[in-house]
C-alpha positions as CSV (number, residue, x, y, z in Angstrom):
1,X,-18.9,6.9,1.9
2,X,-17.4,4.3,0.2
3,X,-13.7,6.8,0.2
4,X,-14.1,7.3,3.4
5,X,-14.5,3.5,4.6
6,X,-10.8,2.5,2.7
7,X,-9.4,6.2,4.1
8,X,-10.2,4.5,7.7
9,X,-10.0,0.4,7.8
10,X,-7.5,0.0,5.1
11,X,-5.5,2.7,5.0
12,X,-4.0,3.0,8.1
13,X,-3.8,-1.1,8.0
14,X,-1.7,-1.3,4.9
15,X,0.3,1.1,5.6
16,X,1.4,0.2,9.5
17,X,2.0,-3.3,7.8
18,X,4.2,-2.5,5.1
19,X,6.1,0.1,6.6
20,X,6.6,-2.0,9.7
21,X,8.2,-4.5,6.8
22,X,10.7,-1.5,5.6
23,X,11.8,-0.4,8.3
24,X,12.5,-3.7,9.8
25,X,15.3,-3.6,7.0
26,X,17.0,0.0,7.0
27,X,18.9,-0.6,3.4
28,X,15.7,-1.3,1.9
29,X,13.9,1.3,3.6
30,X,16.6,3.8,2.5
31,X,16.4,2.4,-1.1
32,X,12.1,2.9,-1.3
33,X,12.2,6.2,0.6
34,X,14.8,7.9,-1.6
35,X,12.7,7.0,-4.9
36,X,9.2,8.1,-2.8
37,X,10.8,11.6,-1.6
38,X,14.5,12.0,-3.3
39,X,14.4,15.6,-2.9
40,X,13.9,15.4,0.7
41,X,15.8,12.4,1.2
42,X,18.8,14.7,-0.6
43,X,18.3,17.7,1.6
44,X,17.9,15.5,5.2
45,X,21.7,14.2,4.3
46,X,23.0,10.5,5.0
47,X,21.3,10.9,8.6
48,X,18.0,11.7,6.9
49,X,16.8,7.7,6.8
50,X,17.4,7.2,10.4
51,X,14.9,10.0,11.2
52,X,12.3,9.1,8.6
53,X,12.4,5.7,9.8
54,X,12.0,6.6,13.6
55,X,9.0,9.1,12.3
56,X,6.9,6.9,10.4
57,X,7.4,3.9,12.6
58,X,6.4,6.2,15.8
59,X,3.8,7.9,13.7
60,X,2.0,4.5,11.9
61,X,2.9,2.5,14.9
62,X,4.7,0.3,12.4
63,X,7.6,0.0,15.1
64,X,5.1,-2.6,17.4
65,X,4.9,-6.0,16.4
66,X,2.2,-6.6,17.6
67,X,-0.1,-3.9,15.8
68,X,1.6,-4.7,12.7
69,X,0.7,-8.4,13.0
70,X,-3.2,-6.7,13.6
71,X,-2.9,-5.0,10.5
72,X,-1.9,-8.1,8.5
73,X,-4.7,-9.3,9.9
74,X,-7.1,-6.9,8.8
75,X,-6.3,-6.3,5.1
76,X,-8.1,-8.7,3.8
77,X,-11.3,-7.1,4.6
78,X,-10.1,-4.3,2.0
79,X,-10.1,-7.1,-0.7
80,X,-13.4,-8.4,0.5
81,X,-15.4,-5.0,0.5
82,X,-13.9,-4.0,-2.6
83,X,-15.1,-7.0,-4.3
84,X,-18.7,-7.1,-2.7
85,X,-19.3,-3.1,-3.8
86,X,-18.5,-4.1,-7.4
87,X,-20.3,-6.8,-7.6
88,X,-19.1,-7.1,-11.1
89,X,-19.1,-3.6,-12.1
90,X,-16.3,-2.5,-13.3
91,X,-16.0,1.5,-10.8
92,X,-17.6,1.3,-7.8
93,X,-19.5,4.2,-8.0
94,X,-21.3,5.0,-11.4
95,X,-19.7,4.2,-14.8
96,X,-16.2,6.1,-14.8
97,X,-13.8,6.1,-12.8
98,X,-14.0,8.4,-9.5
99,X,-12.6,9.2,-6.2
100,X,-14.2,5.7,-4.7
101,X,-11.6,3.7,-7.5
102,X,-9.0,6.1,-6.6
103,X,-8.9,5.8,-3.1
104,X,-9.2,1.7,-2.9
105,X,-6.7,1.5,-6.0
106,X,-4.2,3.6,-4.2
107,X,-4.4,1.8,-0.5
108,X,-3.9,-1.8,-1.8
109,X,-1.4,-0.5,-4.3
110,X,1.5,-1.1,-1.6
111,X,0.5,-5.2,-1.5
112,X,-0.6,-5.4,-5.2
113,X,2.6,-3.4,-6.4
114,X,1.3,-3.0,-10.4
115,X,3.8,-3.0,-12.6
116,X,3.4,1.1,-12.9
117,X,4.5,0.9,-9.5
118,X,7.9,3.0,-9.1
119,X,8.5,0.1,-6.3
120,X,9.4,-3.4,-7.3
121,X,8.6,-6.3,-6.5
122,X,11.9,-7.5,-6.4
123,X,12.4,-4.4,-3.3
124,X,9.7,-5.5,-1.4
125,X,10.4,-9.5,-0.5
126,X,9.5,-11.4,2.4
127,X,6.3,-10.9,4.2
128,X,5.0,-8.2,1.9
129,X,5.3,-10.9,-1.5
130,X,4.1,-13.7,0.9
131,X,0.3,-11.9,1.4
132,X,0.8,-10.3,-2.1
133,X,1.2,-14.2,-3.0
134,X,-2.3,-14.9,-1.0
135,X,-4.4,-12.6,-2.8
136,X,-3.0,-12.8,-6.5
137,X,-6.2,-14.5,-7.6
138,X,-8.7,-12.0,-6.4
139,X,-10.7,-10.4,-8.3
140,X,-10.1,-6.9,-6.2
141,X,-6.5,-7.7,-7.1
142,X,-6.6,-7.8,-10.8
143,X,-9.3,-4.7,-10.7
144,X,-6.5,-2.5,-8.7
145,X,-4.1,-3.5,-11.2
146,X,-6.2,-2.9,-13.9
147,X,-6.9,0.6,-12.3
148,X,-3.1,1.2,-12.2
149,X,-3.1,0.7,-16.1
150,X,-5.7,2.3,-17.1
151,X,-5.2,5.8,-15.0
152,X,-1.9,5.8,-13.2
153,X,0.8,8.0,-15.3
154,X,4.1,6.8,-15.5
């Protein structure tokens, strides 16, 4: 239940936000994209960024401002029901870690950005560092970092 809640409000929320934020700035875009997907990134050719971008913004709707501002909007709520299932605990779901932890850690990855991450903070300035400023302090933002370093390989 609890995978299936972040697979559908946070999800689709972070990730219309912070691709709305790449593509915005096509060197940057071309920079992350090329360390997410290099083999495909190398096979599409120099033309290959234009289409990704024009796919993922049509596809997330990350092109429209105005569902991207929506989505800023809502990811807070991620933070707050992540911090109101733990209530402390330290999974959400029984005493190791599980799909639950896997699926929250991974959808606020893109704003926490831990320092496992393969993106940088550095890459990822602007809006993106402004919210990631915001929510520093939470407690759901210290346990998805803490997730990252306990169980993301390098």
């Amino acid at each position: 239940m609890l995978e299936d809640w972040f697979d559908r409000e946070v999800g689709p929320n972070v990730r219309r936000f912070v691709f709305h934020e790449l593509i915005r700035d096509p060197e940057r875009f071309l920079e992350v994209a090329a360390q997410a997907a290099p083999r495909a990134f190398e096979a599409m050719g120099p033309a290959g960024h234009r289409v990704a971008r024009t796919m993922i913004g049509t596809h997330y709707r990350a092109r429209d401002d105005d569902s991207a501002r929506r989505a800023l909007e809502a990811t807070p709520a991620g933070f707050d029901h992540l911090e109101g299932e733990l209530a402390g605990r330290e999974y959400l779901a029984g005493g190791s870690f599980g799909v639950a932890d896997l699926t929250a850690a991974a959808l606020l990855h893109p704003i926490v950005l831990p320092p496992e991450a393969f993106l940088t903070v550095e890459r990822m300035r602007g809006l993106v560092q402004r919210v990631r400023a915001e929510v520093r302090e939470r407690p759901g933002f210290r346990w998805v970092e803490e997730m990252s370093r306990r169980h993301r390989r390098p």
